[in-house]
C-alpha positions as CSV (number, residue, x, y, z in Angstrom):
1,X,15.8,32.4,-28.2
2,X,15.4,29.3,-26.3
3,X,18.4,27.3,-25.8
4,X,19.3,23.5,-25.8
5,X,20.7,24.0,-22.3
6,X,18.1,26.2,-21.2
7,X,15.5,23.6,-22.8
8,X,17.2,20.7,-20.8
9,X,17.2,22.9,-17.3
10,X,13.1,24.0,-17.5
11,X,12.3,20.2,-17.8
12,X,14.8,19.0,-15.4
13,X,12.6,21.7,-13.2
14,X,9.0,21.1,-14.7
15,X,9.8,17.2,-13.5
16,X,10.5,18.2,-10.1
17,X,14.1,18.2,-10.0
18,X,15.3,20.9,-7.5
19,X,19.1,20.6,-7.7
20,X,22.3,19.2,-10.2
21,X,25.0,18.0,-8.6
22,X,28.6,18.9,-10.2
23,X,31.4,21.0,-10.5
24,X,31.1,23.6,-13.2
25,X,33.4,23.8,-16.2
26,X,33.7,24.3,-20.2
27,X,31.7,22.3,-21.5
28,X,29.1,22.7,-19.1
29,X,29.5,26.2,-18.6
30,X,26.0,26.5,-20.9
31,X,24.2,24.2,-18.7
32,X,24.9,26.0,-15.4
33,X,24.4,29.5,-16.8
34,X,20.6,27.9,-17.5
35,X,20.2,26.8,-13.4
36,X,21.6,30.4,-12.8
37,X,18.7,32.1,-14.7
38,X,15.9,29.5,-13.5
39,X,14.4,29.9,-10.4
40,X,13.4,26.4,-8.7
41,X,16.1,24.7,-9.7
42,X,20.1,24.7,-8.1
43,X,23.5,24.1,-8.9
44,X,25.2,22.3,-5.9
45,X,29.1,22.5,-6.1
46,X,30.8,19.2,-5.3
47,X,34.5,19.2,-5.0
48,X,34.9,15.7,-7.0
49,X,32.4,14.2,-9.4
50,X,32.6,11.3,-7.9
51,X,30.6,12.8,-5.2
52,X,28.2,14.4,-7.0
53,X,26.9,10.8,-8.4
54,X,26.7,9.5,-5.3
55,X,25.0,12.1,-3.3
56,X,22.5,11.9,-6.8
57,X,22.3,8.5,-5.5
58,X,21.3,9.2,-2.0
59,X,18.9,11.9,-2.6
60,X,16.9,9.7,-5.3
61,X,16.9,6.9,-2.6
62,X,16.0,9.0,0.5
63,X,13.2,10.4,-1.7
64,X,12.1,7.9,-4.3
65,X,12.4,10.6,-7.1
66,X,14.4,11.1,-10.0
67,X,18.2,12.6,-9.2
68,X,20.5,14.6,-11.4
69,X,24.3,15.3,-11.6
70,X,26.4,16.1,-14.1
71,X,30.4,16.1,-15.1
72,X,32.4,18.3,-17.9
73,X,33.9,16.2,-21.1
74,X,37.1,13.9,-20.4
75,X,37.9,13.6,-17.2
76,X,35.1,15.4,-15.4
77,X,32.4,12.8,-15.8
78,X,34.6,10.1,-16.1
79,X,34.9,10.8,-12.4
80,X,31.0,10.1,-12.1
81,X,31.3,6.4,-13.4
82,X,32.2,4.8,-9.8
83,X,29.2,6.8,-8.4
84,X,26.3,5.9,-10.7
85,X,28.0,2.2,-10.6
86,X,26.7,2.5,-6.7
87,X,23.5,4.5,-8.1
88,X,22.4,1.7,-10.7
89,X,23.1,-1.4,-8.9
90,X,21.0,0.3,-6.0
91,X,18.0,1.1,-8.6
92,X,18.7,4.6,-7.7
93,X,16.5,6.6,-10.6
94,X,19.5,8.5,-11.4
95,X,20.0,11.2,-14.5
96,X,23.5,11.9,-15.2
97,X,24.6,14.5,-17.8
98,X,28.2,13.9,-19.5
99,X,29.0,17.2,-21.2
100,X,31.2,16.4,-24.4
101,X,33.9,18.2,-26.6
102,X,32.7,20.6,-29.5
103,X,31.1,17.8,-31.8
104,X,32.6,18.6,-35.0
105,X,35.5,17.1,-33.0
106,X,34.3,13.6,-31.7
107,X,36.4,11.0,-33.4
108,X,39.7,13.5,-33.9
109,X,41.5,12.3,-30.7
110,X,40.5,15.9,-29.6
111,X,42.0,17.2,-26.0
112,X,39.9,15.5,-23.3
113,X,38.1,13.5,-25.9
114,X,36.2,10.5,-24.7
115,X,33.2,8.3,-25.6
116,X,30.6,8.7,-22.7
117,X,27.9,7.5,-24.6
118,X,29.9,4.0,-24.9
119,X,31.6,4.4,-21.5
120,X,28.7,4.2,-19.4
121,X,26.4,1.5,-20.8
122,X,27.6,-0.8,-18.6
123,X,26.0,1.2,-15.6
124,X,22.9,2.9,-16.8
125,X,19.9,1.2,-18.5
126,X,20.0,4.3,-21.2
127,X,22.8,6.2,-22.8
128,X,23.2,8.2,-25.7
129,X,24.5,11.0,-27.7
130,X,22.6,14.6,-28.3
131,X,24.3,15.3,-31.4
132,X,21.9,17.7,-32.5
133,X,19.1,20.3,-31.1
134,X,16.5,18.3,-32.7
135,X,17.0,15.1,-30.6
136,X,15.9,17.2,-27.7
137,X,13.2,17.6,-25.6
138,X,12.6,14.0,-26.6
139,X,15.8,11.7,-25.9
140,X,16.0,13.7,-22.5
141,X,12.0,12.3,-21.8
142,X,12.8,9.4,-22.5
143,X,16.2,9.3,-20.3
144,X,14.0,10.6,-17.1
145,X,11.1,8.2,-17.4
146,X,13.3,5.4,-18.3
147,X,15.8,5.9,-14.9
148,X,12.3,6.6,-12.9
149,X,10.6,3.2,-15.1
150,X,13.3,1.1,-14.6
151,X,15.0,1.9,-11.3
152,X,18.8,3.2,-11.9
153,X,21.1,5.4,-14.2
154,X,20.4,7.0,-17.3
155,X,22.8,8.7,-19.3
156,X,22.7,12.0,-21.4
157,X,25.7,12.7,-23.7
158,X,25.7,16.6,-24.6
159,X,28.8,18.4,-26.4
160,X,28.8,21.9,-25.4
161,X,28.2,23.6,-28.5
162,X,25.0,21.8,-29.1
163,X,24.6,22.7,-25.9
164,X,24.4,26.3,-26.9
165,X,22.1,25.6,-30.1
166,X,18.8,27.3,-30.2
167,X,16.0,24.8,-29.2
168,X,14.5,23.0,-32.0
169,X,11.3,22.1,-30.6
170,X,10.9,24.2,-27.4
171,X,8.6,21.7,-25.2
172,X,7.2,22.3,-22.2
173,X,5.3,19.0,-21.4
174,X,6.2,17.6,-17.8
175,X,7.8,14.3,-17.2
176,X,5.3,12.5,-15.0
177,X,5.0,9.0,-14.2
178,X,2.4,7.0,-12.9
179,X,2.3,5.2,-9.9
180,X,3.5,1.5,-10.9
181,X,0.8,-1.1,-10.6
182,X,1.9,-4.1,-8.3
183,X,3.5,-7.4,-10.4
184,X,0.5,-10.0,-9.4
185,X,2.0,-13.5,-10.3
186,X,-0.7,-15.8,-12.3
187,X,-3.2,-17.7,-10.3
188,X,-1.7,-21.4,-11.5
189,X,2.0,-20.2,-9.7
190,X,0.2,-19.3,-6.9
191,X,-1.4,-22.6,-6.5
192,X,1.8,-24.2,-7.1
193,X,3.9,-22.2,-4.4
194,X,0.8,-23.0,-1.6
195,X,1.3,-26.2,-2.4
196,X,4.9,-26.5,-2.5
197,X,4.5,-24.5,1.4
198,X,1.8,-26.9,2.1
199,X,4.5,-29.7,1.6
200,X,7.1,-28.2,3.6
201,X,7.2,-28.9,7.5
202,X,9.9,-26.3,8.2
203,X,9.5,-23.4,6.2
204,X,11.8,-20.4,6.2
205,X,11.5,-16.8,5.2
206,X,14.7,-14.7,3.7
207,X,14.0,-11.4,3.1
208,X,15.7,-8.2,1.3
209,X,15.3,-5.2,0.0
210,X,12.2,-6.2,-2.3
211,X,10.1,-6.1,1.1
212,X,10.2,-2.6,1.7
213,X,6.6,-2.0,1.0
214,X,5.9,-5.7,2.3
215,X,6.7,-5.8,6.4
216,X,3.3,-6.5,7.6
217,X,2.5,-8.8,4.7
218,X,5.9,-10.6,5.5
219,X,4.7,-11.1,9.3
220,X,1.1,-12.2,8.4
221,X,3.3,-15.2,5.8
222,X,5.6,-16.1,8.8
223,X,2.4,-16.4,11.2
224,X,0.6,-18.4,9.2
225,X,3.2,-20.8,8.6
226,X,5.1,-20.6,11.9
227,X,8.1,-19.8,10.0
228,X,11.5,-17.8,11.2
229,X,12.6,-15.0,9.5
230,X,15.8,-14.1,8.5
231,X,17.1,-11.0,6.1
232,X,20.3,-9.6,4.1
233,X,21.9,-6.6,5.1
234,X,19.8,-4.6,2.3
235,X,16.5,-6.1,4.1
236,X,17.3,-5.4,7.3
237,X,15.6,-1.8,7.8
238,X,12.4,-2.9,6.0
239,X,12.2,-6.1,7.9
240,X,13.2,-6.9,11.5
241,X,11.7,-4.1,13.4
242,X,8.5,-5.3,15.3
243,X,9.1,-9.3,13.7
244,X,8.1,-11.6,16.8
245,X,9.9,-14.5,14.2
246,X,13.3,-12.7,13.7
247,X,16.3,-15.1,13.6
248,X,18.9,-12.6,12.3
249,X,20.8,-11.8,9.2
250,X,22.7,-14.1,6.3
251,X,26.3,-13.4,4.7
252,X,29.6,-12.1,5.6
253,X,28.7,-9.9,8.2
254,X,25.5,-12.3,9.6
255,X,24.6,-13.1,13.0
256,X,22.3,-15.5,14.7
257,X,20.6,-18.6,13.9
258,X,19.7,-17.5,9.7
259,X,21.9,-19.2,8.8
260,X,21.5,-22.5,10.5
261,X,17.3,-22.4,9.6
262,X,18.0,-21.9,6.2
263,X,20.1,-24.6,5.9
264,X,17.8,-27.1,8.2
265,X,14.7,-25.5,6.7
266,X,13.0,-28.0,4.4
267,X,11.5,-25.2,1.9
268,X,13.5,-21.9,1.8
269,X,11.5,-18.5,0.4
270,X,13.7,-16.2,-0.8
271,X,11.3,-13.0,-0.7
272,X,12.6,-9.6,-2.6
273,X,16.3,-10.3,-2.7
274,X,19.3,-10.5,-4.5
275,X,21.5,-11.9,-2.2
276,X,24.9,-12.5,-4.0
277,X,26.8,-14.8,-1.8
278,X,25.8,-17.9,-3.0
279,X,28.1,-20.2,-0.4
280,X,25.3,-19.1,2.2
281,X,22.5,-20.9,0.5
282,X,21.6,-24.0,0.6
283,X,21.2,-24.6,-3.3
284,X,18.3,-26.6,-2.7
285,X,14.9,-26.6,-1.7
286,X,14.1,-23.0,-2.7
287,X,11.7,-21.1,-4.0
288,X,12.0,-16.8,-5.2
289,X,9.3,-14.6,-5.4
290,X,10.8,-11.1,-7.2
291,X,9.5,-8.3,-8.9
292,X,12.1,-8.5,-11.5
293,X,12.2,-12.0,-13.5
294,X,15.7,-11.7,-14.4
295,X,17.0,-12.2,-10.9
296,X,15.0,-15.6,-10.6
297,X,17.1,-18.4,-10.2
298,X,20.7,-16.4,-10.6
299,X,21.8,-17.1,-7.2
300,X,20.3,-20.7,-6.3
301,X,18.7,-23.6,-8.1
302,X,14.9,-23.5,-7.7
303,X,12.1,-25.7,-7.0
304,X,10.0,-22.9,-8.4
305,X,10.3,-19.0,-9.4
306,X,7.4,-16.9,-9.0
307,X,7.8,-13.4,-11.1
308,X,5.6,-11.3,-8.7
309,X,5.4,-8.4,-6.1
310,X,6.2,-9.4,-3.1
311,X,3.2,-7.6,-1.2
312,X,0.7,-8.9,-3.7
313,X,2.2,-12.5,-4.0
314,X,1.6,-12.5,-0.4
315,X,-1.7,-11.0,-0.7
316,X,-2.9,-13.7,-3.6
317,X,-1.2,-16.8,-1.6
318,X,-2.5,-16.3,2.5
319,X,-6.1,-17.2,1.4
320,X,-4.9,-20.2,0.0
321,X,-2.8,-21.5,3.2
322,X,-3.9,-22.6,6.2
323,X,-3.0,-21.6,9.6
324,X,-0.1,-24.0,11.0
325,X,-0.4,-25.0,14.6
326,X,3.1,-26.8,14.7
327,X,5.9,-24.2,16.2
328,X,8.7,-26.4,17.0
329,X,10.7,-25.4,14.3
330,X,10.3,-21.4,14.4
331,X,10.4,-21.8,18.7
332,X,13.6,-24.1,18.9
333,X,15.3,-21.9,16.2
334,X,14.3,-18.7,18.3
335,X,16.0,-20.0,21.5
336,X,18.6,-20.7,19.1
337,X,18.9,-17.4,17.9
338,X,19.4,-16.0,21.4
339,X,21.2,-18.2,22.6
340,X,23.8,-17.3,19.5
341,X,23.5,-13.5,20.4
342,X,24.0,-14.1,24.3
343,X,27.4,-16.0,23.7
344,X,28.7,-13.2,21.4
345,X,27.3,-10.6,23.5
346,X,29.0,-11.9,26.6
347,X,32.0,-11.7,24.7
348,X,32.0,-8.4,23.1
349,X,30.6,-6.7,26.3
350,X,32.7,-7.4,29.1
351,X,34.6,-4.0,30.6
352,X,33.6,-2.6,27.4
353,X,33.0,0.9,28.6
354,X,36.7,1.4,30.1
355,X,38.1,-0.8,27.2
356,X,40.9,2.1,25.7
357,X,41.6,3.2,22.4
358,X,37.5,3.1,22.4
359,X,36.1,-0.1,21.2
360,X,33.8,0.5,17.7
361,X,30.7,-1.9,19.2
362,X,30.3,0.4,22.2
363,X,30.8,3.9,20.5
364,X,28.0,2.6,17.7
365,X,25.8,1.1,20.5
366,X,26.1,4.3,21.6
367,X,25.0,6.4,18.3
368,X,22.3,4.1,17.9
369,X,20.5,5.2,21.6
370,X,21.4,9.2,20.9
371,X,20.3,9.4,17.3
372,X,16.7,10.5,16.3
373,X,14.1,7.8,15.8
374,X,14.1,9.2,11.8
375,X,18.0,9.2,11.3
376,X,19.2,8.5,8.1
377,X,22.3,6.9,8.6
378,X,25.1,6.7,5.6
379,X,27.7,4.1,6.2
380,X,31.0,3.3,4.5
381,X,32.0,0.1,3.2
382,X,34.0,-1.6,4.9
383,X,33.9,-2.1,9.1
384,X,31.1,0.6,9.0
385,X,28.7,-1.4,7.7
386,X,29.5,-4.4,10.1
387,X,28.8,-2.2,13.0
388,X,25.5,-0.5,11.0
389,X,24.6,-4.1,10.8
390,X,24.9,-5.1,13.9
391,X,24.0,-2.1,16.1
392,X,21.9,0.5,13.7
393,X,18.3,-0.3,15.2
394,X,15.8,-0.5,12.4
395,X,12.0,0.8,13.7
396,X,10.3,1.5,10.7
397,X,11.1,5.2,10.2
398,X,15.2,5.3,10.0
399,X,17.5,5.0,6.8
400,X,20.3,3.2,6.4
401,X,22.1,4.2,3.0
402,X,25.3,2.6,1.7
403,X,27.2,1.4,-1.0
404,X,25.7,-2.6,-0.2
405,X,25.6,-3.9,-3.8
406,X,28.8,-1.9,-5.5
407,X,30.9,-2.0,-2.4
408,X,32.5,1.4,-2.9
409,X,35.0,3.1,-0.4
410,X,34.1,6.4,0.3
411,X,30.6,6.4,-0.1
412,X,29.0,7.7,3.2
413,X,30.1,11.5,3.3
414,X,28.5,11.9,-0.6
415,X,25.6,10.1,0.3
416,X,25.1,12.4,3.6
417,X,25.1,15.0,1.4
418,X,22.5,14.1,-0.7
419,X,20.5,12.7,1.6
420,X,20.6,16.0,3.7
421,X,19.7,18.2,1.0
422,X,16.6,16.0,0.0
423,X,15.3,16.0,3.0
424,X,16.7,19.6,5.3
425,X,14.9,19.3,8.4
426,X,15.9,15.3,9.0
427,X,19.2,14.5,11.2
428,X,21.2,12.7,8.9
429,X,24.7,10.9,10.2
430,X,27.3,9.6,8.1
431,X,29.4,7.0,9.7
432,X,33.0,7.0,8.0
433,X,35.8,5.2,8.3
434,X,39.4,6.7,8.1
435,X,39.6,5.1,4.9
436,X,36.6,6.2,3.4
437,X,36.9,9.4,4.5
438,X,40.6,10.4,3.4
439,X,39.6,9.4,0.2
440,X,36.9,11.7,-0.9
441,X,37.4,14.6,2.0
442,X,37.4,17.5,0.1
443,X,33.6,17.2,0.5
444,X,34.3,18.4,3.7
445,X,34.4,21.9,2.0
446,X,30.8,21.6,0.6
447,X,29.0,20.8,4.3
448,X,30.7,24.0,5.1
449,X,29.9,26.0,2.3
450,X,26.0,24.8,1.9
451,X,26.0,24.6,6.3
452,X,24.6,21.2,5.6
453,X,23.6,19.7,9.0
454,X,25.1,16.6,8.4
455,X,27.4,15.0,11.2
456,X,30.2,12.8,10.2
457,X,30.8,10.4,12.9
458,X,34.6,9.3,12.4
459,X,35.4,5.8,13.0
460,X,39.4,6.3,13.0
461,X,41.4,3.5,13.8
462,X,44.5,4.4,11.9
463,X,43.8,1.5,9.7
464,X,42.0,-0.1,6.6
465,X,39.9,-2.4,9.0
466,X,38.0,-4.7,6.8
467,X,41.2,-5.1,3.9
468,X,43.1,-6.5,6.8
469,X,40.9,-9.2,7.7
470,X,40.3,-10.1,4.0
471,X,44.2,-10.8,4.1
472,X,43.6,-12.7,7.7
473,X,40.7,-14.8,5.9
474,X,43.7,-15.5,3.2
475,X,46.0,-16.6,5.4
476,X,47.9,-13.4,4.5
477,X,50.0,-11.0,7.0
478,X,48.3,-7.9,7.0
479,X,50.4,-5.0,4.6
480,X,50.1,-1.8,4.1
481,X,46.9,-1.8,5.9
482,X,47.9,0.5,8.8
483,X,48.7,4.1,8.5
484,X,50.3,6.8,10.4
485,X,47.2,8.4,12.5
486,X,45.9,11.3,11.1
487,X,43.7,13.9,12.8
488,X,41.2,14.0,11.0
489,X,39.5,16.7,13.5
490,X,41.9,19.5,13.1
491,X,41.5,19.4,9.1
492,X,37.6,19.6,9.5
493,X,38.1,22.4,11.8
494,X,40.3,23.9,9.1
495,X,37.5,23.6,6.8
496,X,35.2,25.3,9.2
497,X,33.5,22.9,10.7
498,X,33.3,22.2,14.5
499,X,34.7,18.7,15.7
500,X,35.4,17.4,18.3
501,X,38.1,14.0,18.8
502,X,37.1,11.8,21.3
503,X,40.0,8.7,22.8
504,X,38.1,8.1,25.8
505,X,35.5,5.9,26.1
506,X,33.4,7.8,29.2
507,X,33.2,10.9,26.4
508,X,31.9,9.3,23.7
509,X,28.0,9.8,24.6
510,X,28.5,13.1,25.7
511,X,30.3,14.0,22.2
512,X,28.0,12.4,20.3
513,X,24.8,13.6,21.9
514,X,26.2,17.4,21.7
515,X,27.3,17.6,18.2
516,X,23.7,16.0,17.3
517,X,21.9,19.2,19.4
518,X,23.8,21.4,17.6
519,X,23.0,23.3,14.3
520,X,25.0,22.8,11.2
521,X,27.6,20.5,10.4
522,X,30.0,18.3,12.5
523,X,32.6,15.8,13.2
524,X,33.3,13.7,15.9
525,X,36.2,11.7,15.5
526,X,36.2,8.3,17.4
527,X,39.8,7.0,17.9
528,X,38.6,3.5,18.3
529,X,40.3,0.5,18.6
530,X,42.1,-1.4,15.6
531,X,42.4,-4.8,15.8
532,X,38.6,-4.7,16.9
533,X,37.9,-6.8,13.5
534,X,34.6,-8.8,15.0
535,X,36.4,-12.1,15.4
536,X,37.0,-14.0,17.9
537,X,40.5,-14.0,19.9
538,X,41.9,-17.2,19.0
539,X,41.2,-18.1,15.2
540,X,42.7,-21.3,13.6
541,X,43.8,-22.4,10.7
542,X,40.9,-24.2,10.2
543,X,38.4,-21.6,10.9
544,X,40.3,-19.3,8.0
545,X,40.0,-22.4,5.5
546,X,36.0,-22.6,6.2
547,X,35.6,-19.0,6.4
548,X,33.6,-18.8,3.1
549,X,30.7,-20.9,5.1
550,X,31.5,-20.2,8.6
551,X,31.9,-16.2,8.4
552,X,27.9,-15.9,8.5
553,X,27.5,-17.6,11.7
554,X,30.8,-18.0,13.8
555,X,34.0,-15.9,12.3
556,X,31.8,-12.5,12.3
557,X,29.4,-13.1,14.5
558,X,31.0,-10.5,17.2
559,X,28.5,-8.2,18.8
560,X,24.9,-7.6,17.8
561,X,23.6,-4.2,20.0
562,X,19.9,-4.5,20.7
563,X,19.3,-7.1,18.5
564,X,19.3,-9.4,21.8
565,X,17.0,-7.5,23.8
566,X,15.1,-8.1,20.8
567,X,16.1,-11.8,20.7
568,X,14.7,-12.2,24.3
569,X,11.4,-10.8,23.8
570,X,10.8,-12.6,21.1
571,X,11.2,-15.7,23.1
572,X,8.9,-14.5,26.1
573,X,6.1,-14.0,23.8
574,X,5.9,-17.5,22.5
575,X,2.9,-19.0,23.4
576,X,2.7,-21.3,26.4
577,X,1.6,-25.0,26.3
């Protein structure tokens, strides 16, 4: 006899899935007896759901294939929701299974019950009940294709005992999709957009996540119309390595002159991105091109929305624009650019190398030259992504993974995790905060019990870095922000796991380059510095009333790594009169 569970496992496998992500449990208990009996297919014990949903996340990221975890009834996948939160609004393809009480008990007010097929609507684009063996293969189909379709989180409720039912309709088709064709916007709104550039003396280019197949299309646009390009933190991987027009990055943790162009820019292109933080747009003189045409227009008023792939919108419009000769525009806003970087740089630099407890921009300056060219790095909200942001540099071949659209604590150490077991023979780095870490460190326990590879590179100033400059911003004192110091390298040794703390800045490169050689897992912990917020040393009153506008080019702008060297060739290769 074929069971439900065992049904549900062989397709999981027959799709390509090659591991669940959970902690086992009652209810589930029929589910994980199925991966026990199937070969190609394993159980990977988590020690909180939480993580399990985000490491999901990673792996379907890192890989661009559907990812599966799963929780018990009541509170067990409850603790997935904050997870595949980060997982849909990332377009991770995510399958999560929420294992329920006995069905002939839903509605009762039964121990543990809970509704998971209402709970997590708001965070999947599919969600619903197995109530009987019947439903299945088919609901589960459709669950896979429409988290792989649709980019994020599907849903599949299953109470235990249906669970154990015999298989209705044993079903041994494979979930397959095929390759998605490119969005080509219609021939009349490319016209339009050509001539709307046409029109425009100063064009600008903002680019996100949307232009990760896109780069060399991007740079062909930008040449043609001698336009600067700037990028949001989730475009920043796909878009500024090898870009001879690169003026930096938008938002709270921005830096540069992207701001400033897209605000003197006459015609603004918003290329593949979301970008939330409306304040930083000009509201004016825009035009979107985006895959999806729900995102058109949420963010900015527009002169025109073009519902397209980026790559192929580019593709269809270059033959109908001519080359521009005029570079005043993209060359004064490059000498701007590095001329915003070198007064930062200058300030953020000096004696940095003897500054003690260790200053955060040198120690991730640092991880940036001694990592592999293919790093995957995970970063935790917070002050971890300001120094990803600014010293992480992109070439084409490394990851950066973090929780950029939910703006979860905790993230990076699941996501290592997942990212790590997708992809074994890659060096994958997960750069925590204190915070972060503390919060979901029992996962600890599961890089030493898989031997997972994955270095955790501890950013530990004793305090929660980022919430105290929200309060700054706020004209607040800072409370409850610090914390007693914690070392966090004696409980990872605990765990089993070789560490290593680090308070003085000549050791740092040595630390981090030997943990990387080394097999297995590791932590360094980096005792750095904590009123190193990236702001400058005097801030007014003023400058915390106009933070909103001023954070992307002034308040934040502290310390950008390579991204002057980068700055300065830029400028020696523009073309001489």
């Amino acid at each position: 006899m074929t069971t439900v569970a065992e049904q549900l496992v062989h397709t999981l496998r027959n799709a390509g899935v090659r591991r669940i992500y959970g902690i086992v449990g009652d209810s589930l208990n029929p589910i994980v007896d199925a991966v026990r009996r199937t070969d190609g297919i394993e159980w990977v014990h988590v020690r909180h759901e939480e993580t399990a949903a985000f490491a999901a996340a990673a792996e379907a990221q890192v890989t661009g294939e559907l990812a599966v975890c799963a929780g018990s009834c009541g509170p067990g996948n409850l603790h997935l929701i904050n997870g595949l939160y980060d997982a849909h609004r990332s377009g991770a393809p995510v399958l999560a299974i929420a294992s329920h009480i006995p069905s002939a008990q839903i509605g009762t007010g039964f121990f543990q019950e809970t509704h998971p097929d209402r709970l997590f609507q708001e965070c999947s684009h599919f969600s619903e009940l197995v109530s009987q063996s019947g439903q299945m293969p088919r609901l589960l189909r459709t669950a896979m294709r429409t988290a792989l379709g649709r980019g994020g989180v599907s849903v599949l409720t299953l109470p235990g005992d249906v669970s154990e039912q015999k298989a209705a309709h044993p079903d041994q088709e494979q979930v397959t999709l095929p390759p998605s064709a490119p969005v080509v916007p219609r021939e009349e709104q490319l016209d339009e957009l050509a001539g709307l550039l046409d029109d425009s003396k100063k064009v600008m280019l903002f680019c996100g996540a949307g232009c990760a197949d896109a780069h060399d299309e991007v740079m062909q646009l930008a040449g043609r119309l001698n336009a600067p390009v700037g990028h949001s933190l989730g475009g920043k991987e796909w878009i500024q390595h090898d870009n001879p027009y690169d003026v930096g990055m938008s938002g709270l943790l921005g830096y540069g002159a992207c701001h400033d162009a897209m605000h003197e820019a006459d015609r603004v292109v918003l290329l593949g991105t979301d970008f939330p933080y409306d304040d930083f747009l000009p509201q004016a003189r825009t035009v979107q091109v985006d895959i999806d045409p729900e995102r058109l227009g949420r963010r900015t008023t527009l002169d025109l929305g073009v519902h397209g792939d980026v790559k192929a919108t580019i593709d269809g419009l270059l033959p109908k624009l001519a080359q521009r000769t005029d570079r005043e525009f993209l060359d004064r806003t490059l000498h701007e650019h590095a001329r915003a970087l070198e007064k930062v740089v200058d300030a953020y630099t000096t004696r940095i190398e003897d500054h003690k407890p260790i200053h955060p921009e040198y120690a991730a300056s640092i991880l940036d030259d001694v990592a592999a060219d293919d790093t995957v790095f995970t970063v935790d909200t917070g002050m971890g992504n300001v120094w990803a942001s600014r010293y992480f540099t992109p070439n084409g071949k490394r990851r950066v993974v973090g929780s950029f659209r939910h703006g979860s604590m905790a993230n990076a150490l699941p996501h290592a995790i997942g990212a790590q077991l997708a992809e074994p023979g890659r060096q994958v780095v997960s750069v925590s905060g204190d915070g972060g870490l503390a919060m979901l460190m029992g996962d600890l326990l599961t890089l030493a019990a898989y031997d997972l590879p994955v270095k955790v590179v501890l950013f530990n100033n004793a305090s929660l870095g980022m919430v105290k400059l929200e309060m700054m911003v706020d004209g607040l004192p800072d409370y409850e922000t610090d914390h007693a110091p914690v070392d966090f390298s004696a409980i990872a040794e605990a765990c089993g796991i070789r560490s290593r703390r680090v308070t003085e800045p000549g050791d740092v490169r040595e630390a981090l380059s030997k943990a990387l050689a080394e097999p297995g897992p590791a932590v360094v912990e980096l005792v750095t510095d904590p009123n190193a917020l990236s702001i400058p040393p005097k801030i007014s009153r003023e400058m915390v009333r106009g933070f909103a506008l001023a954070a992307g080019k002034t308040v934040l702008s502290g310390g950008v790594g390579k991204m002057l060297d980068l700055a300065r060739s830029n400028l020696r290769n523009i073309p001489r009169p």
